[in-house]
Steps between C-alpha positions, in 0.01 A plus 500: 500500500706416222740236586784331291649165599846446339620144530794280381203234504113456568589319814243336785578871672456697193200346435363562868602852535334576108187294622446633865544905376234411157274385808534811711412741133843575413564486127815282467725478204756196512853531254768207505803639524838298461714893468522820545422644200155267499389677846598829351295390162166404764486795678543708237195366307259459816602850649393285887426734821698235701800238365493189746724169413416215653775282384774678293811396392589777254636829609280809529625756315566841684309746222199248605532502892586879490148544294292277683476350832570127469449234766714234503434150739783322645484169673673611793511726792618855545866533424531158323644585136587277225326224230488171763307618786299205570722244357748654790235481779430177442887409463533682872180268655341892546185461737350867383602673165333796377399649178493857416339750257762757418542779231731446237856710493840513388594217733287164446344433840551816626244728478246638760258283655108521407411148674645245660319130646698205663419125525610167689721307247328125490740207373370471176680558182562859385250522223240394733594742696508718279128469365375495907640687775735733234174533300253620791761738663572621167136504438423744795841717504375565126142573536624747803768626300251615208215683784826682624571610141150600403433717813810711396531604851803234578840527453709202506767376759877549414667181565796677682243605751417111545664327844826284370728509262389372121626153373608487110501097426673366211356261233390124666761339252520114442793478751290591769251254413731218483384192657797243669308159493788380711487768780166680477165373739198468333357819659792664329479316200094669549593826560711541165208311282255753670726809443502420101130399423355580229825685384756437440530171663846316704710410191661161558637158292319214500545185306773646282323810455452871609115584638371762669263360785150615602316428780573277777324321816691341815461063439587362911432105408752508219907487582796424269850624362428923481468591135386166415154432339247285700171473358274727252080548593271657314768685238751575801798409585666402876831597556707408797603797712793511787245371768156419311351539138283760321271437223623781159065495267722691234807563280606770269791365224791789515440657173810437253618779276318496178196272599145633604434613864418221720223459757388295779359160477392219755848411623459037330354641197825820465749167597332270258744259333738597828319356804711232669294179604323639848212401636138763417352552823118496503379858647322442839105643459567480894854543610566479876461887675791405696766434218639766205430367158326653203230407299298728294174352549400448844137392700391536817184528685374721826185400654253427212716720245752383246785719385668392163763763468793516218749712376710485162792738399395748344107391549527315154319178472634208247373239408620285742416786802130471364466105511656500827284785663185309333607132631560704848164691465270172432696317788422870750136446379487104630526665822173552694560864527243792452750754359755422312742814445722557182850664580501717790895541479651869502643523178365426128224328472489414095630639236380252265644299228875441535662729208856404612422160455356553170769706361737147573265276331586315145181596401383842674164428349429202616614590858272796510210261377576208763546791766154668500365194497640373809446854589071480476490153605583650854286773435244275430561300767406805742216657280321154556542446847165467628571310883643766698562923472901561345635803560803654307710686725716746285792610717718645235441603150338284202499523154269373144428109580617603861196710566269274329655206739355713792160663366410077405471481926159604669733803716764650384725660836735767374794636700492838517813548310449284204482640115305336267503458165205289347605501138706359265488777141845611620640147481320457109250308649136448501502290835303177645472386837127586449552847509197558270347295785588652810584853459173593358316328785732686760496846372260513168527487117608887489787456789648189384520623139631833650765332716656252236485779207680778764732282594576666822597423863241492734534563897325269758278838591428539148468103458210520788313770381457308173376129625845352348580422894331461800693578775815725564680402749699795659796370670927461446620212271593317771170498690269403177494088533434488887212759436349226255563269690263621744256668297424167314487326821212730585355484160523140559258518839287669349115402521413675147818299330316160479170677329731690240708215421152352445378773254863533348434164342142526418617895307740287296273229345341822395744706341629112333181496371477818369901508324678210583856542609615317257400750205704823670793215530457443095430861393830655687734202413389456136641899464812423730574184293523760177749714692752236619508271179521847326874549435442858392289606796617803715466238780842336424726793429363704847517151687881503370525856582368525841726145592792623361501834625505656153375789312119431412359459173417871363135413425495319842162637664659671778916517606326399876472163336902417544642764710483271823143358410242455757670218718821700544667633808 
């Protein structure tokens, strides 16, 4: 069938749903569109059997949804209307919300019912959510939604004829979001921070200025006057709450009138020149199971297995994530482990080099340069680890250097939900991480060059079938790292482990021998170098563009490139 996506933005669910119907033969057209008049323009030029939105802002017109049946998903249950359904359920500590496939009509979130799916609501952050237990109920309310369509034998459910009465919810404005440092807990102070990741954040003032706040993680050792700052780690910052503390990775500067667009940053390095004199908390590799604090890199070990898991916003990696991932992964290999596994928690796993970061820089260049490098040192680091089998447990989506981080492990262990994307054109790029390395060895010459010259999403199914992973894991978000956890314990007691750690090492003093490491390292950064010291290369302007949220270059290789880009919610 003939399917058109129409999206305000080729988001982690727009990306799924195009991916998951290319695998099951449907030919699938994708169209940003920020208005009306652009829907109206890209179904008028692909003449589609079926219209399906994914994530749309803009309004469809009536002469479109009078013409052609168009599906439209909204993250929330039957009878929930309005533009802040998850933001809401979150706000409302919802145990089961609901998502629902409905046809588009004169009233926005009102038109018969083709699918519907319903989840447990985790306490994670709404963009997380968002690209798990949204994603898979979305996912299968779709893919149902679409077999109902094609048989043309169903007819749709009238919402009137639904149990309950419907629920029209307003806007989540910045006045619901407000946080009271004085008053609120730190689970409340949670549940706002939660109910505004990615977007738009909890706007707030801090050190004599406005910021909206991203991200945030309960802190139980930590007390002092609410409001108050108490110590930064690892780019975050504590601040005191009514009864505890909570740890904010990221700020967003309020944009002023007449200056560019803003965007989020490691919360020391968006204060810089602000910070009072606290004290920076090292980040426990260990932290003690029975207190709340955060740290983004974290090691522990079951039985004769290692688990090394992190997590940064966004799933972008600077240059100071990549050292201190590397300094954690040499001191996870000191252990006399068989398996070591790489990540393992439910969200992203890597979405490479840290664009955000790069945008800030003095010298963008330079950044970009010192970045990759840090970057393949911890992708060497795993490519050469000849003592014990490391597995890279995918859990949510990855992305360019991202990917290559994973395929550099012996296993690769993909949640069933994950997208990939294991290229970088979009971004300008030719890529390193040994990519010239590792994803010919994975899936051969012909599929690597197909995958980083397409330049498309690929499912875990799709993923498997190819060699890029090994394993898909079919289970909810929330069940992935305990389902690692015990399927590298029994990789770990497994006779046939010590033998192939054995001929792991003894395969890679032949393929050294044959093309040293060292050479793919050389041949992929000697073109990157070229790019980022290149003031002129497309690299820069879609790097500002995708940051920034602006319009893309108009000879940028694809409008994909900065709509959301691949790390986005």
């Amino acid at each position: 069938m003939h399917i058109l996506l129409v999206a305000s933005a080729y988001n982690s669910l727009t990306q799924r749903v195009h991916a998951e119907l290319r695998d099951r033969g449907h030919g699938v057209a994708v169209e940003l569109t920020p208005h009306s008049d652009a829907v109206r323009d890209a179904v008028r030029r692909h003449e589609p059997e079926l219209v399906l939105a994914p994530m749309l802002k803009a309004v469809i017109p009536r002469d479109v949804w009078t013409a052609h049946t168009c599906l439209v998903v909204h993250p929330g249950p039957v009878g929930d209307r309005g533009p802040s359904s998850l933001d809401w359920a979150i706000h409302e500590s919802a145990g089961v919300w609901g998502v629902t496939v409905l046809q588009a009509a004169e009233e926005m979130d009102a038109g018969d019912i083709w699918a519907t799916g319903s989840f447990p609501v985790p306490p994670v952050a709404k963009s997380d959510l968002y690209r798990g237990e949204v994603s898979d109920a979305a996912l299968a309310a779709v893919l149902l939604a679409v077999d109902r369509f094609a048989s043309g034998t169903y007819t749709p459910r009238p919402q009137r004829s639904m149990p309950g009465p419907a629920l029209t919810r307003p806007y989540f404005r910045q006045e619901f979001r407000r946080i009271s440092w004085e008053d609120d807990s730190t689970d409340d102070v949670l549940r706002a921070l939660r109910a505004a990741d990615s977007q738009p954040g909890v706007l707030d003032e801090l050190l004599g200025g406005e910021w909206f706040l991203h991200g945030g993680h309960p802190e139980d050792g930590l007390r002092g006057r609410p409001g108050r700052l108490l110590a930064t780690r690892a780019g975050a910052i504590c601040r005191a709450t009514a009864d505890g503390a909570v740890w904010i990775p990221e700020l967003r500067a309020r944009r002023r009138p007449g200056m560019p667009a803003t965007f989020k940053l490691p919360a020391t390095l968006a204060l810089a020149g602000r910070l009072p004199s606290v004290p920076e908390l090292p980040a426990p590799l260990e932290p003690d199971p029975l207190s709340r604090t955060w740290s983004d890199i974290r090691y522990r070990e079951e039985g004769q297995a290692g688990i090394l898991s992190f997590t940064f916003p966004g799933g972008a990696m600077s240059t100071a994530h990549c050292r201190r991932l590397l300094e954690a992964y040499r001191a996870a290999c000191s252990r006399p482990t068989s398996v070591l596994v790489l990540g393992g928690g439910r969200d992203f796993f890597s979405n490479g080099i840290h664009l955000k970061v790069i945008e800030a820089a003095a010298d963008p260049g330079a950044e970009s340069w010192a970045n990759l490098n840090a970057m393949n040192d911890l992708v060497e680091a795993v490519l050469t680890t000849t003592d014990r089998i490391v597995v890279a447990a995918v859990g949510g989506n990855a992305a360019a250097g991202g990917v290559m981080l994973a395929l550099a492990a012996d296993e690769v262990w993909c949640r069933s939900g994950a997208v990939l994307n294991p290229h970088y054109r979009l971004m300008g790029l030719y890529g390193s991480e040994y990519w010239t390395y590792s994803l010919p060895r994975r899936v051969g010459t012909l599929m690597a060059e197909r995958l980083v010259r397409e330049a498309q999403p690929v499912t875990a199914t799709a993923a498997l079938r190819s060699g890029l992973v090994d394993r898909v894991v079919d289970c909810r978000p929330q069940e992935f790292t305990a389902e690692v956890a015990t399927s590298a314990q029994r990789l770990a007691t497994f006779p046939a482990t010590r033998s192939r750690i054995a001929a792991k090492k003894a395969e890679g003093e032949r393929r050294e021998a044959v093309g040293p490491l060292a050479a793919y390292r050389e041949e992929e950064l000697t073109r990157m170098r070229g790019i980022f010291f290149d003031p002129t290369a497309p690299y820069h302007a879609l790097r500002r563009a995708f940051v920034r949220k602006e319009q893309p270059p108009a000879d940028s290789p694809d409008p994909r490139a900065v709509a959301e880009g691949p790390a986005a919610c």
